[in-house]
PAGU-617342 format. One record per residue (C-alpha): residue number from 1; residue in one letter; chain; x, y, z. Coordinates in steps of 0.1 Angstrom, whole numbers, padded with zeros to 4 digits. Layout:
BEGIN
    n  res  chain      x      y      z
  NUM    A      A      X      Y      Z
...
! end
This chain:
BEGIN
    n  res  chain      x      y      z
    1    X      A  -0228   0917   0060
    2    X      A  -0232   0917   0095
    3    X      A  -0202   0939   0117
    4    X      A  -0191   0904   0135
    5    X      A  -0178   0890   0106
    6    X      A  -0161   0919   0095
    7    X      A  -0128   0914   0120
    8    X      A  -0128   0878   0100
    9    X      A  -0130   0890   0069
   10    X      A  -0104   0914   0074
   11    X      A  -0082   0887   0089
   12    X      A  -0081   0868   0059
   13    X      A  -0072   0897   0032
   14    X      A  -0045   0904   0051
   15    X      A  -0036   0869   0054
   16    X      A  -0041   0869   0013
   17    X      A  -0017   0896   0010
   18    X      A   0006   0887   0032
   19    X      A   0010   0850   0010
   20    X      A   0009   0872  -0022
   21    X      A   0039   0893  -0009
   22    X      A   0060   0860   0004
   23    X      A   0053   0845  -0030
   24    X      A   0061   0877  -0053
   25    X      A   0094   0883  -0028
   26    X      A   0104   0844  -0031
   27    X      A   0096   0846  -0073
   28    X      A   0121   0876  -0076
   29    X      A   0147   0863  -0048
   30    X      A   0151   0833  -0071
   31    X      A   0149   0852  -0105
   32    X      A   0175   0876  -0093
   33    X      A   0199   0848  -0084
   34    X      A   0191   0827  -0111
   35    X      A   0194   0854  -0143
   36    X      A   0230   0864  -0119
   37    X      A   0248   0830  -0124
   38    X      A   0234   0829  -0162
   39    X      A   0250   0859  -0170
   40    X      A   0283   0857  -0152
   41    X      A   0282   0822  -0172
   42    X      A   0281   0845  -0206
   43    X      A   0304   0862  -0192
   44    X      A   0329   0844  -0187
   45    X      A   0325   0826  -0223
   46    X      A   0331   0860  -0237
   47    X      A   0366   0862  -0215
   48    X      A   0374   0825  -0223
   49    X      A   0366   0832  -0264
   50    X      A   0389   0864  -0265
   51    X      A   0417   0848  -0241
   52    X      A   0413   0820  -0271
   53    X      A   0416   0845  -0297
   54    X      A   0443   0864  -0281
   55    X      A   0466   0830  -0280
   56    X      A   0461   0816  -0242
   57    X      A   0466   0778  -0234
   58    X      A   0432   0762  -0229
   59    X      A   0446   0751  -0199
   60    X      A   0453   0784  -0185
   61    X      A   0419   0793  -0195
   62    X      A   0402   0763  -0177
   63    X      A   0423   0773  -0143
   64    X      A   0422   0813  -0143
   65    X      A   0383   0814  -0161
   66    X      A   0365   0785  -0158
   67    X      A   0376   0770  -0123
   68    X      A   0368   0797  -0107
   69    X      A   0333   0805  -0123
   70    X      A   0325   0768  -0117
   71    X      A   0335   0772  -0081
   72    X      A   0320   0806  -0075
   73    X      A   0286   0792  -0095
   74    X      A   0286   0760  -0070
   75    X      A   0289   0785  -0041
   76    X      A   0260   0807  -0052
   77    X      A   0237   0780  -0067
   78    X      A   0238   0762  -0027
   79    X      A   0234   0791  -0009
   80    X      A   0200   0801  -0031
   81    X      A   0189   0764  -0026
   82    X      A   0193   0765   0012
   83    X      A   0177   0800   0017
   84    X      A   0152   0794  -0006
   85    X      A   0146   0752   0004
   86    X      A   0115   0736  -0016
   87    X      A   0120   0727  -0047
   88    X      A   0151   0744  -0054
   89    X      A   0166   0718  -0030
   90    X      A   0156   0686  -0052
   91    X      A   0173   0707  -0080
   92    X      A   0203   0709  -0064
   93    X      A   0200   0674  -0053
   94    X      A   0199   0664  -0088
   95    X      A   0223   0685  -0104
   96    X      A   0250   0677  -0070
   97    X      A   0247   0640  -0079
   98    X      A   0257   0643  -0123
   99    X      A   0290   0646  -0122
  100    X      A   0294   0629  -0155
  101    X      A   0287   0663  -0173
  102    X      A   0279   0689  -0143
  103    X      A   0316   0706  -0133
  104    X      A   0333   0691  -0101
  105    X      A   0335   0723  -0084
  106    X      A   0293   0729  -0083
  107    X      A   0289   0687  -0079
  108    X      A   0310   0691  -0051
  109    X      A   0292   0720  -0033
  110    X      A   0259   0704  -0040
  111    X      A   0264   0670  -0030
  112    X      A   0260   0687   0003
  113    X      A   0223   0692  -0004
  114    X      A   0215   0655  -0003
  115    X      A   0219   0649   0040
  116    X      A   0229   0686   0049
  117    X      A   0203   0708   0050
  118    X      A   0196   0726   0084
  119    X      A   0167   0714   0099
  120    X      A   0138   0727   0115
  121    X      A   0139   0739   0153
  122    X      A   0138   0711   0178
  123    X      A   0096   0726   0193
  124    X      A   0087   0731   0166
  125    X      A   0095   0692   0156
  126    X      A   0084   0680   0188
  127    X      A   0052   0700   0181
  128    X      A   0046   0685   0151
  129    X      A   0050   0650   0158
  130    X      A   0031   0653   0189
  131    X      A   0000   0672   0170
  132    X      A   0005   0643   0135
  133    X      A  -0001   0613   0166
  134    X      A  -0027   0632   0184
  135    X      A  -0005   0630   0218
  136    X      A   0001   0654   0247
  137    X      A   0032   0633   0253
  138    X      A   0059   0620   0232
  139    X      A   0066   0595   0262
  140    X      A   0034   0580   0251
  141    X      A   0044   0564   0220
  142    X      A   0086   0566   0222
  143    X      A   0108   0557   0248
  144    X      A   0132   0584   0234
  145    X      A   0135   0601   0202
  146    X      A   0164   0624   0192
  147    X      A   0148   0654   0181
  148    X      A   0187   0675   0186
  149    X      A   0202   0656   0152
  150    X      A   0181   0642   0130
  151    X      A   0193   0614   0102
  152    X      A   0185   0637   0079
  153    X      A   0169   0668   0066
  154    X      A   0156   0673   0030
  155    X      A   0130   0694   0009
  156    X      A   0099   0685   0025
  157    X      A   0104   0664   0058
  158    X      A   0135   0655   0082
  159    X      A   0143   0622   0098
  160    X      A   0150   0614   0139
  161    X      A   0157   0580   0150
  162    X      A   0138   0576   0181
  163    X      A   0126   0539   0197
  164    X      A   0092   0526   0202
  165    X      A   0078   0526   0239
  166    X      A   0071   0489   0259
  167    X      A   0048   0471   0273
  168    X      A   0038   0448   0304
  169    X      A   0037   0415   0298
  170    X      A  -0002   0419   0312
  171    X      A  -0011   0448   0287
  172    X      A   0000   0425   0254
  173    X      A  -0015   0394   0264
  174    X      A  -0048   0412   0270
  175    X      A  -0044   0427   0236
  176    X      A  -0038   0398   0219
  177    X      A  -0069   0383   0235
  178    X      A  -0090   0410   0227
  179    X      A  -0081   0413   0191
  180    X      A  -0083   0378   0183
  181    X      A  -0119   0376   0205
  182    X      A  -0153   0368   0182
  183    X      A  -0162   0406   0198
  184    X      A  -0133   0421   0184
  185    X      A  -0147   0433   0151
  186    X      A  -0174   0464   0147
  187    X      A  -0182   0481   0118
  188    X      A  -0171   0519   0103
  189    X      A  -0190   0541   0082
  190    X      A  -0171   0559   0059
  191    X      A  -0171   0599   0059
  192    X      A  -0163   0625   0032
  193    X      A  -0129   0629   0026
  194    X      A  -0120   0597   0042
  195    X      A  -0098   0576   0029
  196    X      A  -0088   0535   0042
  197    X      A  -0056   0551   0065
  198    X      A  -0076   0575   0080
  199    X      A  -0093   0545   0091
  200    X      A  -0064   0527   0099
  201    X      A  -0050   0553   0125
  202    X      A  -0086   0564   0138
  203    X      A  -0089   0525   0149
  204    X      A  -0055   0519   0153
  205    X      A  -0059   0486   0127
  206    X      A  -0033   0482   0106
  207    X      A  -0032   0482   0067
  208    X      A  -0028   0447   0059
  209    X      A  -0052   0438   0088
  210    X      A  -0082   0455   0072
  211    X      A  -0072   0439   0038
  212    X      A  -0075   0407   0057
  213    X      A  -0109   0421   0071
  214    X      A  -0127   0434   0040
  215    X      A  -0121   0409   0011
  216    X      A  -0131   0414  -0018
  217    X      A  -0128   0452  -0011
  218    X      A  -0112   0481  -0030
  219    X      A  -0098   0500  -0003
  220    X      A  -0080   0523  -0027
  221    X      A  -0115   0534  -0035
  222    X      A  -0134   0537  -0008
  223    X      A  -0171   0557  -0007
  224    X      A  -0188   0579   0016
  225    X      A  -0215   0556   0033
  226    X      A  -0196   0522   0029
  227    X      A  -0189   0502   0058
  228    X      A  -0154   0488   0066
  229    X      A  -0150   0461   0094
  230    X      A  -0124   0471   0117
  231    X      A  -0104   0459   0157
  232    X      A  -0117   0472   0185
  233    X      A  -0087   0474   0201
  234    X      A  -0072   0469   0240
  235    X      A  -0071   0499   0260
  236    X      A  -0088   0523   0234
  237    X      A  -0113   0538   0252
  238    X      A  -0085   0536   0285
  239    X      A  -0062   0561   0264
  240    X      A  -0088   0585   0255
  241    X      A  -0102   0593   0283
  242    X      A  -0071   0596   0295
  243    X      A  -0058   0620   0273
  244    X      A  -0091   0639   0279
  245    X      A  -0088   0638   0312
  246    X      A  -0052   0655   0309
  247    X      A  -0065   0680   0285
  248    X      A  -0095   0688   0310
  249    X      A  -0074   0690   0338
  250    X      A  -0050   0716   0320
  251    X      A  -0024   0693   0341
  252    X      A   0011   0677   0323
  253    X      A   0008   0653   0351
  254    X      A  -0012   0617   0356
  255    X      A  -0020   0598   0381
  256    X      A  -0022   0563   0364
  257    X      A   0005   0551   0345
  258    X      A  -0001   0542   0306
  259    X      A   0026   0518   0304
  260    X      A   0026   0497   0337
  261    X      A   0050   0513   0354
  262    X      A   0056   0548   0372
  263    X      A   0078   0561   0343
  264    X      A   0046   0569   0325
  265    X      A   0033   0592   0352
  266    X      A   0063   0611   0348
  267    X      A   0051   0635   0323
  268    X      A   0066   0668   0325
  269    X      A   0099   0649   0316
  270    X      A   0108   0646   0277
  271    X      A   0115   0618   0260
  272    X      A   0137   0643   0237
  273    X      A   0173   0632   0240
  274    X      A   0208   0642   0228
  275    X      A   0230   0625   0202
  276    X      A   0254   0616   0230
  277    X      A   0229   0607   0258
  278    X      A   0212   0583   0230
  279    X      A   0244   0565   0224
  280    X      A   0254   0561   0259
  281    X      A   0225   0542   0260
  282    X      A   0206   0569   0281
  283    X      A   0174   0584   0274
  284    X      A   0136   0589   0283
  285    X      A   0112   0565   0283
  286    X      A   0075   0559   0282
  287    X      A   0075   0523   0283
  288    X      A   0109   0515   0295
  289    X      A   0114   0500   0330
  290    X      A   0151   0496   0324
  291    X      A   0156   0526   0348
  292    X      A   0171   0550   0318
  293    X      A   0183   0588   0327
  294    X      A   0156   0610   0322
  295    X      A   0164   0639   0307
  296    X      A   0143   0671   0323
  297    X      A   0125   0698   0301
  298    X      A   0097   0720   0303
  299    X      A   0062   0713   0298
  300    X      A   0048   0691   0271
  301    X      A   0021   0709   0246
  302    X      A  -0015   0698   0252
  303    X      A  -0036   0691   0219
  304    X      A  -0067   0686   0226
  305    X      A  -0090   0655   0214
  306    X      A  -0090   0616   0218
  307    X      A  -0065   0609   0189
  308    X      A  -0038   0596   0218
  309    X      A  -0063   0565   0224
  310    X      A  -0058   0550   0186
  311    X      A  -0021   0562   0183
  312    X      A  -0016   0543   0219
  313    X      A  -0036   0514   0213
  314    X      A  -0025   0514   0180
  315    X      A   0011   0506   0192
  316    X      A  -0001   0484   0217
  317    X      A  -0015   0464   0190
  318    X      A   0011   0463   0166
  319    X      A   0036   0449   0194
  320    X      A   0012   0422   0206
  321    X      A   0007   0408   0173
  322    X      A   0049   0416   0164
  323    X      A   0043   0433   0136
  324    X      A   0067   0465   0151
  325    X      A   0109   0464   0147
  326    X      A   0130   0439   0167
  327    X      A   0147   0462   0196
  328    X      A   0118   0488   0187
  329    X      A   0142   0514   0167
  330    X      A   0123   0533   0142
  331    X      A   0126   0561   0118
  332    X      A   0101   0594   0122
  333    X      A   0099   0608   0094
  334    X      A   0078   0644   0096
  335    X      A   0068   0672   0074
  336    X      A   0076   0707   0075
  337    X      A   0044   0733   0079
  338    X      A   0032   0745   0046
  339    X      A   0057   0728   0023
  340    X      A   0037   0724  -0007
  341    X      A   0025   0756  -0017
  342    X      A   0059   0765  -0016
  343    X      A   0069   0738  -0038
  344    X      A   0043   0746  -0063
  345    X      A   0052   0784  -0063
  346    X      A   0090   0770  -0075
  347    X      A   0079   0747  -0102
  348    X      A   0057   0780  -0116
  349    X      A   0091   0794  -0116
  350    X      A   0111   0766  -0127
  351    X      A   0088   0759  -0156
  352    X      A   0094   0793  -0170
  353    X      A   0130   0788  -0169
  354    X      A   0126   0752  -0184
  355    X      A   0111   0767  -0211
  356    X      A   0140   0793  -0220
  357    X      A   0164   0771  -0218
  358    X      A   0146   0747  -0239
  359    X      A   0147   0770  -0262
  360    X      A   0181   0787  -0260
  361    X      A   0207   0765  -0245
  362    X      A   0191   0729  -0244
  363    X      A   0176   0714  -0273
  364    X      A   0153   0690  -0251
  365    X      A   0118   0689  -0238
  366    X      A   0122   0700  -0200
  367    X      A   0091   0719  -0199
  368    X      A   0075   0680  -0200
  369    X      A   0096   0669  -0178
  370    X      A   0087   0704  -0150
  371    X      A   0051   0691  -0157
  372    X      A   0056   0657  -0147
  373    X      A   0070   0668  -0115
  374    X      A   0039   0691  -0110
  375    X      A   0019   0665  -0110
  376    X      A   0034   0639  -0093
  377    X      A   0045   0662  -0064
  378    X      A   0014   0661  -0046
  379    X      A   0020   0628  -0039
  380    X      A   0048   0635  -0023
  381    X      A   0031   0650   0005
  382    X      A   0008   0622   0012
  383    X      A   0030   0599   0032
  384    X      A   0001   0575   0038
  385    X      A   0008   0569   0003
  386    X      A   0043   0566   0007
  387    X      A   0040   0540   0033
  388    X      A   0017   0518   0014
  389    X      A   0039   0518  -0017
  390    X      A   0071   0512   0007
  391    X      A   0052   0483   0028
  392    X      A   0043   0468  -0010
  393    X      A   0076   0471  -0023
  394    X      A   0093   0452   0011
  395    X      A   0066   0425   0006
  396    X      A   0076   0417  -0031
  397    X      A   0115   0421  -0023
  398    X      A   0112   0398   0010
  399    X      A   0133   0369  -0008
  400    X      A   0159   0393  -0015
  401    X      A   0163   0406   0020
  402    X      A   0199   0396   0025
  403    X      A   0207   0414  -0006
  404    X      A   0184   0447  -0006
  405    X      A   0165   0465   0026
  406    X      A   0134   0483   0026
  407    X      A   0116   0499   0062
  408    X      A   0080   0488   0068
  409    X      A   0058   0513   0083
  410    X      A   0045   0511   0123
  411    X      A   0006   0500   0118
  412    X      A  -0013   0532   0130
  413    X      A   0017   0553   0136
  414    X      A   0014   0573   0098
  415    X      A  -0007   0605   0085
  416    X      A  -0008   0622   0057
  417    X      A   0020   0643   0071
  418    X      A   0041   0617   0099
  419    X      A   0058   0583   0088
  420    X      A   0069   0559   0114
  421    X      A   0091   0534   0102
  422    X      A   0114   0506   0108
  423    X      A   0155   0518   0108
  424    X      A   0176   0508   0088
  425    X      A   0212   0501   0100
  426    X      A   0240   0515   0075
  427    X      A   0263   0541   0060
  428    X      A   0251   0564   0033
  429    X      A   0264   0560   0006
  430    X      A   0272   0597   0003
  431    X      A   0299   0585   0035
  432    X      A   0312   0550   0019
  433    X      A   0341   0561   0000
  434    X      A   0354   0571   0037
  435    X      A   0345   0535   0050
  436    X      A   0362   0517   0022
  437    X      A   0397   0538   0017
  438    X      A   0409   0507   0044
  439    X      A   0400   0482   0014
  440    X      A   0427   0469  -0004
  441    X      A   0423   0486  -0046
  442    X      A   0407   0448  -0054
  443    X      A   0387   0450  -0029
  444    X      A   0376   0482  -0032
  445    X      A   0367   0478  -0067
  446    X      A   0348   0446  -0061
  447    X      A   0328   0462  -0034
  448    X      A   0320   0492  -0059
  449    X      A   0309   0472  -0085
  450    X      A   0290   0447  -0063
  451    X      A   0267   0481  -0046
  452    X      A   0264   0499  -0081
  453    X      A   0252   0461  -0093
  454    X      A   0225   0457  -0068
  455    X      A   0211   0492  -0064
  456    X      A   0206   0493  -0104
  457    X      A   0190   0460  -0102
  458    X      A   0165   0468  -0075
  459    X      A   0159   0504  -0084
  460    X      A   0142   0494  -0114
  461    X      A   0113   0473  -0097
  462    X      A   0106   0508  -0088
  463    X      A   0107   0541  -0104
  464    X      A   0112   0567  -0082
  465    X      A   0126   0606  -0076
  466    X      A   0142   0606  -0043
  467    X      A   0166   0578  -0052
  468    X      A   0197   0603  -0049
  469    X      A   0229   0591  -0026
  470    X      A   0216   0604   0005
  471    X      A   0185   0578   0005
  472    X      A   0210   0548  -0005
  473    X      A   0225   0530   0027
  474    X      A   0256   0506   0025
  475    X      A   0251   0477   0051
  476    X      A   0270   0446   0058
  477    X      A   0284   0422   0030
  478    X      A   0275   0447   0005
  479    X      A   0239   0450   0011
  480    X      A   0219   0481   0003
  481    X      A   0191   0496   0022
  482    X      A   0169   0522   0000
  483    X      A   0150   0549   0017
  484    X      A   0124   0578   0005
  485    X      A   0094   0562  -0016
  486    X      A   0077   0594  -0019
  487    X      A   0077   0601  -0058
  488    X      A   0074   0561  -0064
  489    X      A   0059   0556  -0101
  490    X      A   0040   0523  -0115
  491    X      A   0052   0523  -0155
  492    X      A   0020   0516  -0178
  493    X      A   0027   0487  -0190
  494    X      A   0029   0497  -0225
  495    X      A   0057   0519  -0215
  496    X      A   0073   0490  -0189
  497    X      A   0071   0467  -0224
  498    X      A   0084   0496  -0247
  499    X      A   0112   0498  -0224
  500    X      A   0121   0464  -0222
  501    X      A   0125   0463  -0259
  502    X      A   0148   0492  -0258
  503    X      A   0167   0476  -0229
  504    X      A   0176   0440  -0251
  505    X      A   0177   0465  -0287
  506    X      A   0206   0483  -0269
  507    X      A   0225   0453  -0255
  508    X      A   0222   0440  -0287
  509    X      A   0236   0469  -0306
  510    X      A   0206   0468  -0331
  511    X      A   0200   0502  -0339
  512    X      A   0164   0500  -0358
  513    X      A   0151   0482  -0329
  514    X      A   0165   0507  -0307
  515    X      A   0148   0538  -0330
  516    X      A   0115   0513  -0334
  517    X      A   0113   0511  -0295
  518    X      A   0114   0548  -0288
  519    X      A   0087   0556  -0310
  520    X      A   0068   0530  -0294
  521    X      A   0077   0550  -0259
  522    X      A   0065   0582  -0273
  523    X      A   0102   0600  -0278
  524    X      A   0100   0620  -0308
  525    X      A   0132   0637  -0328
  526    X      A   0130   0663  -0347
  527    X      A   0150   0643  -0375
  528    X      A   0146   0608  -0375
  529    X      A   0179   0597  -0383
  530    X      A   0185   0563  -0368
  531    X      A   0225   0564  -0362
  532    X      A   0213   0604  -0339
  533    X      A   0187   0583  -0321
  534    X      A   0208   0555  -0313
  535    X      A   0230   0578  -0295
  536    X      A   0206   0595  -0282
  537    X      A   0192   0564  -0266
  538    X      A   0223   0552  -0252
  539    X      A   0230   0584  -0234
  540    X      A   0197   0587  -0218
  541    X      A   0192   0547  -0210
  542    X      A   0224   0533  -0208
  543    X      A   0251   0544  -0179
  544    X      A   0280   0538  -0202
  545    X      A   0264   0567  -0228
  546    X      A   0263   0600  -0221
  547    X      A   0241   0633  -0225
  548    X      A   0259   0664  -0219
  549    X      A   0234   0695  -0233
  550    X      A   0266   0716  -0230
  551    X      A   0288   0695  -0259
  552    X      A   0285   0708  -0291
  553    X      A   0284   0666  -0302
  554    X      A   0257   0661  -0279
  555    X      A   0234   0642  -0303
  556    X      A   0207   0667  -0294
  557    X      A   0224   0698  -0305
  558    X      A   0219   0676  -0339
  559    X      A   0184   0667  -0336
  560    X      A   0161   0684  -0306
  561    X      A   0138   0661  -0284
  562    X      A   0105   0676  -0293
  563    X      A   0082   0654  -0272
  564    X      A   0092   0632  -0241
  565    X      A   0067   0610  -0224
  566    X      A   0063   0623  -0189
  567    X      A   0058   0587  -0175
  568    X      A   0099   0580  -0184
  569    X      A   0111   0605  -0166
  570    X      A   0113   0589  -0138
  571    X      A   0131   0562  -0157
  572    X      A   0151   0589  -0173
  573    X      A   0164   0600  -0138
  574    X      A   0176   0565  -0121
  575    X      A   0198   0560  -0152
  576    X      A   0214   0599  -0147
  577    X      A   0218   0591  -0109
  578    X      A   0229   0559  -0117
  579    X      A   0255   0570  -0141
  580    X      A   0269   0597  -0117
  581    X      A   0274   0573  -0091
  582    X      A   0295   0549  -0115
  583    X      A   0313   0582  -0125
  584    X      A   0322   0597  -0092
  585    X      A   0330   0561  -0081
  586    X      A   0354   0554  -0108
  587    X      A   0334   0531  -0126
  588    X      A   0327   0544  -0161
  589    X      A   0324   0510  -0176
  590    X      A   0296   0501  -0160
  591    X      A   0265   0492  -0180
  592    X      A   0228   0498  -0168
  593    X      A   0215   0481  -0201
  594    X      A   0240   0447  -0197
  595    X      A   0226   0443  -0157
  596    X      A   0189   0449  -0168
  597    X      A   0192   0431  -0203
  598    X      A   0182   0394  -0191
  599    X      A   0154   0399  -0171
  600    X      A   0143   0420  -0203
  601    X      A   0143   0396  -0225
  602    X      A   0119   0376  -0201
  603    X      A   0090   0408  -0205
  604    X      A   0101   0417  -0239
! end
């Protein structure tokens, strides 16, 4: 091997090694904590059995024993999913939002995992968006964005609420010629490892536009060598030479304005603002000409390369033909650096806990349901998928808009790893109960019933992960907004049928059918006693049930769940959130399988 090569080769051992040691220091950060609040739990069952034997009140027990391990536990269980982040936080998520069998004092403590989790420092935001858009400028494609308090900060990505930059009247009307011109249209070879939004954001065409272009096409299988019709779009070629020109000239500075106006000279300002500054109407602007406060900052970043010409354009585009947010406000949603290996280091670890527990305390099949998540994670992490599932989902829900909102994504404004999309007005619901203390109790009630009612409805058109409180908005009139498509699933549809028969067996109490349909879904028992598996079924499908691994009732202490299909999970999970939310709200009555039972009976 020649000596050159040798520094290079060196460099990436030691990278190797370096990963190795994170990974090994991460696997026994969490095994340390983890194995810590088992065996205090052990312990503290050996205190609570002898205080039992020794004559104490079980209510003394509960207060002096168990309260305070449950509160101590909560405390220990989010501090390990903060440090640690990745997947730990979606546990904690999950475990925060089941308060029908999780102890108040740890639901409590990890409720604040769904919308507080400290985010990622404000550069190395900016940086990312900047490098995701291929711009030297965030001016370029926001008028301001608040990078200093996001919407929210999760497991993978965090949220800012920023608004789109404008345009002269001249720029859109030549766009809207040029894209509609007979000499709009040129053709695009595909490359390895390209897929149709690559395309989309290299040519700044939107989605549905190069649906309408390529008929007949499967653009959700594309080959290397086939040729997709594309825009060529306004001001393309102005934008990248620009952008080169900036890079070549090492300067933050322009002489020509992108946007029509000076403001877009003005490029060692920031379109970054504050919380405050945004709602006093202040901020920076690329496009604006409404003579906003700029706010001053240092130096933008320069990243090389001619991406700023289709992310410009692109935008350009998208606002001639209206197909961006009325008033421009829009959600950026962007991922945090190396994320996923991460994740998949915890689900090695969480997989080998799964398995113990399985084994040991929980007589279901978790190690199937850890799996699932394996492989559906990935996705997660493609947020060109995400936005094509979301824009598909707000197309089929658009005659239900007064009752249910869903953002679109900005054509040519998303990447595998950057989302922009339209903001939704509202109040998590994680914050309603504070809204709605004013109500009088009717009221109140009504109002609960009337959100649980529509989010159940709706949340079964599509299965997904990330449909914990923190992605669930209240708006006006009782309308919902749902957020996060990231772990969205399509049901088979012999499992969307198999489930539909359970759905209608359960409303109608008929316990073979119930016990016929889960063997049609792939649940298997280990004893197949009808009355077990009834129960079983109602606690895992129906909100009203219940599934509590920790009661010694708990139909599968009886009979162990030895094979679940990895498909319902999903479907597993929307009931357990569902049936926290009607618990922490104070609705135990409500029924999942009575709201879902009629259109049922429709695909049954």
């Amino acid at each position: 091997m020649p000596a050159k090569f040798y520094p290079h080769l060196l460099t990436s051992v030691c990278l190797s090694l370096a990963e190795f040691v994170s990974n090994l220091s991460r696997t026994c950060d969490f095994w340390l904590r983890a194995t810590g609040i088992y065996g205090a739990y052990k312990v503290t069952q050996i205190r609570g059995g002898l205080m039992k034997l020794t004559g104490s009140d079980d209510k003394v027990i509960q207060e002096e024993v168990w309260d305070k391990q449950h509160a101590w536990a909560g405390d220990q269980m989010y501090k390990m999913c903060i440090d640690l982040r990745g997947f730990y936080l979606k546990a904690g998520q999950f475990i925060g939002s089941r308060g029908d069998f999780m102890p108040e004092q740890i639901c409590r403590k990890l409720a604040l995992l769904c919308d507080k989790v400290p985010p990622m420092p404000i550069e190395q935001a900016r940086a990312a968006i900047q490098r995701e858009l291929g711009i030297q400028r965030l001016e370029d494609v926001f008028e301001w964005i608040d990078l200093e308090e996001p919407l929210g900060s999760a497991s993978i990505a965090q949220v800012h609420k920023a608004k789109l930059r404008r345009f002269t009247n001249a720029e859109l009307s030549q766009s809207r010629r040029t894209a509609y011109s007979s000499n709009s249209l040129r053709d695009h070879v595909m490359q390895a490892g390209e897929d149709v939004w690559a395309v989309s954001n290299l040519s700044g065409t939107s989605y549905k536009e190069l649906q309408q272009l390529n008929k007949g096409v499967d653009l959700s299988n594309l080959k290397p060598g086939q040729v997709l019709s594309t825009r060529v779009l306004s001001g393309l070629q102005h934008y990248t030479d620009a952008s080169e020109a900036r890079t070549s000239s090492g300067s933050s500075s322009s002489s020509s304005s992108s946007n029509g106006d000076d403001s877009g000279a003005r490029s060692s300002r920031r379109t970054h603002t504050t919380s405050a500054e945004r709602k006093q109407g202040r901020g920076g602007g690329g496009g604006s000409s409404s003579g906003g406060e700029w706010v001053k900052g240092g130096d933008m970043t320069v990243v090389k390369g001619g991406g700023q010409g289709a992310a410009v354009a692109a935008l350009m585009h998208a606002t001639a033909v209206r197909k961006v947010p009325e008033g421009g406000l829009v959600a950026v949603k962007v991922q945090y650096p190396n994320a996923l290996p991460m994740m998949l280091q915890d689900l090695v670890n969480l997989r080998a806990a799964s398995y113990y527990l399985s084994k040991t305390e929980i007589k279901f099949d978790l190690v199937s349901a850890i799996d699932e998540l394996h492989k559906q994670i990935k996705l997660e992490f493609d947020f060109t998928r995400e936005a094509h599932v979301m824009d598909t989902i707000a197309h089929h829900l658009r005659d239900h808009s007064s009752h249910v909102a869903v953002p679109r994504s900005v054509p040519g404004l998303v990447t595998p790893r950057l989302l922009v999309m339209s903001f939704l007005e509202g109040v998590p619901l994680t914050e309603a109960a504070k809204h709605m203390t004013s109500l009088a109790g009717w009221k109140r009630e009504a109002a609960k019933k009337l959100i649980l009612s529509r989010w159940e409805t709706y949340a079964f058109r599509v299965v997904g992960e990330r449909c914990h409180p923190g992605n669930i908005l209240i708006g006006k009139g009782g309308s919902i907004g749902l957020l996060d498509y990231g772990q969205s699933k399509q049901l088979p549809d012999t499992h969307r049928l198999a489930f539909a028969r359970l759905i209608v067996a359960l409303h109608k109490a008929n316990k073979a059918g119930v016990s016929s349909a889960l063997d049609d879904m792939g649940v298997v028992t280990a004893l197949n006693d009808t009355e077990i598996r009834t129960r079983m079924a109602y606690g895992m499908f129906d909100t009203r049930g219940k599934v509590d691994p920790f009661d010694p009732d708990s139909p599968i202490k009886k009979s162990a769940i030895t094979t679940f299909p990895q498909d319902m999970f999903f479907v597993l999970r929307v009931v357990q959130l569902l049936r926290g939310l009607s618990n922490g709200k104070g609705m135990p009555d409500f029924s999942s399988v009575y709201a879902l039972h009629i259109g049922s009976v429709a695909v049954a």
